[in-house]
N, C-alpha and C positions, 0 to 999 in steps of 0.2 A: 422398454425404450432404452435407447443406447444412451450414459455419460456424456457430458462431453468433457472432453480431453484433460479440459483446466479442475474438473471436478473429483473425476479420478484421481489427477496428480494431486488434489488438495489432500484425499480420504489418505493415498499413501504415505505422501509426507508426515502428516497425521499419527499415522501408525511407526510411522520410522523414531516420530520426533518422543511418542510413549515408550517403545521399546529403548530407546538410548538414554531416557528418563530413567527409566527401571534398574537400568542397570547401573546409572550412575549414582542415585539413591542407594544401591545397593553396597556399592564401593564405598561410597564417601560420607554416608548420610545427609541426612535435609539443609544443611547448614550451607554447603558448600558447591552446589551443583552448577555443572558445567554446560554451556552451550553446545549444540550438539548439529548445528544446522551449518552450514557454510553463508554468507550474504550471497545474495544476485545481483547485478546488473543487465539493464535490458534497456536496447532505445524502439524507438517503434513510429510508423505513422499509426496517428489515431484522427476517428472522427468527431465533430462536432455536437455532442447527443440528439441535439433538436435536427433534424432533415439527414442525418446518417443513413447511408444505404442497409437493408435488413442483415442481419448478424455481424456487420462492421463492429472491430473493437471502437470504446467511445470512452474506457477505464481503465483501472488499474485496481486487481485486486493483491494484496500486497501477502500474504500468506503462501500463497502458491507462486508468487512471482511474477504474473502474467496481466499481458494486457488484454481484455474482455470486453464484450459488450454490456454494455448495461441494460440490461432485461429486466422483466419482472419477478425473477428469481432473486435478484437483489443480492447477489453472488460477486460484490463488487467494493472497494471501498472509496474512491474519487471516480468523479466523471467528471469529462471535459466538454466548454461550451465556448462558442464565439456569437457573440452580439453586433448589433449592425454595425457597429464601427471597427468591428474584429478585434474585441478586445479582449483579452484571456481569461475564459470563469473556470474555476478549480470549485466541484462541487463536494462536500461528502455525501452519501448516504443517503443520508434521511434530507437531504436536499431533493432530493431526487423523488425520494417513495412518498407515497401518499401518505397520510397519519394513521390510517389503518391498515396500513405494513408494518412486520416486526422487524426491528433493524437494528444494527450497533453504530454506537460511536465511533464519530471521525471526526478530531481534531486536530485543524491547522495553523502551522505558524511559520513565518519567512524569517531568513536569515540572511545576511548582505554577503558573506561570503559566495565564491565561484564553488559550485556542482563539484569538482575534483578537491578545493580547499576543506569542505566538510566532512572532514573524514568519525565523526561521532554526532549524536543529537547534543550541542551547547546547554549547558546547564544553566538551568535559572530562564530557558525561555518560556514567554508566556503563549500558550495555545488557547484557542475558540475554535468551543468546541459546536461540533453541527453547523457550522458557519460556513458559508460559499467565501471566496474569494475574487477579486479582479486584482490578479498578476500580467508581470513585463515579461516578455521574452527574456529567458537566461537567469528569472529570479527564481531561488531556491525557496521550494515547501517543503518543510516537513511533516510529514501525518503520522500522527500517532493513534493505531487502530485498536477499539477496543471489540476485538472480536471473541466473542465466548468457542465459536466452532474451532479457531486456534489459537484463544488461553483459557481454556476452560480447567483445564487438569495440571496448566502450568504451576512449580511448585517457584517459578525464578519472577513473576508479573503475571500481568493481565490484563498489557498490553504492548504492543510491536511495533516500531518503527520505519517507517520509509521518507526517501529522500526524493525529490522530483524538479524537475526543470523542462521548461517548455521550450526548447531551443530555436523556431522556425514555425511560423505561419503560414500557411495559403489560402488567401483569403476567397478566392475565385470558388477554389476545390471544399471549405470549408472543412483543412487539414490541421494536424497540430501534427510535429516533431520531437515525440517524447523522452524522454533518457529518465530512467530509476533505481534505488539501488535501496533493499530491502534487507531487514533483519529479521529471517522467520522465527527468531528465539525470543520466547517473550518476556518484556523484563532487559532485557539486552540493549545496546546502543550505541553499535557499533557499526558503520560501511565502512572498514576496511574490507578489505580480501580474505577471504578463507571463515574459519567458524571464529568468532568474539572469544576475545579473553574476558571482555567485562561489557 
């Protein structure tokens, strides 16, 4: 059975992100080790989880960057939901999966600055963790993912950050207007542009 696309890129990234580990352990030893990923930015429509047409993205998995549907492979770390009043749910995970699904941590927390003004994850915020939310259009989440399939061997965390704003609703279409900006280096906390200094 064929990949799909988001899952392959996860396995290489994966293997790109060990290889530039190895080597940088090699150079510098364990003390010191550098990010080795570039951040992403990505906008996208996505759909509503509940009544989404079949393979529509409805999520954001934040390691590979991409927006996905949320399956029962659970290949995913937020999904998104509109209620009768179309009012914006930011789910994690295990919001989603049943209790006898295996699943990782996703913790969320908002921040009053504008999507472009967040240029790091603010220190000292407090996150809830496996918690849904009901967010405004334009308000910033940040998730902090604790994914073992990418920080398992990290030597810098062991866990990854993304930034997320829901810019536009339609409510008729049962659409959301996504924009995100991820730190595939774990440990890291940074959306600026290019790979993190810190």
């Amino acid at each position: 059975m064929m990949q799909r696309p988001f899952v392959a890129k996860l396995k290489v990234a994966g293997m790109l992100a060990v290889v530039a580990l190895i080597t940088a352990v090699s150079c510098k030893g364990f003390t010191d080790v550098p990010a080795s990923l570039a951040t992403s930015t990505d906008s996208s429509t996505v759909y509503a989880i509940n009544g989404a047409p079949l393979g529509a993205p409805t999520a954001i998995h934040a390691f590979s960057a991409q927006f996905v549907p949320a399956t029962a492979d659970f290949i995913f770390d937020v999904a998104f939901d509109l209620d009768d009043q179309a009012q914006i749910h930011i789910l994690p995970q295990r919001q989603v999966a049943s209790g006898l699904q295996p699943t990782h941590t996703v913790s969320l927390a908002t921040v009053p600055d504008s999507f472009e003004a967040v240029s790091s994850v603010p220190s000292g915020l407090t996150f809830r963790a496996d918690t849904g939310m009901i967010i405004q259009r334009n308000q910033v989440v940040i998730a902090q993912v604790s994914d073992a399939n990418a920080c398992n061997f990290s030597l810098t965390g062991r866990t990854l950050f993304a930034k997320i704003v829901v810019k536009a609703v339609n409510r008729d279409a049962r659409t959301l207007q996504v924009k995100f900006t991820v730190d595939p280096n774990c440990g890291f906390r940074s959306f600026a542009p290019g790979v993190p200094k810190d």
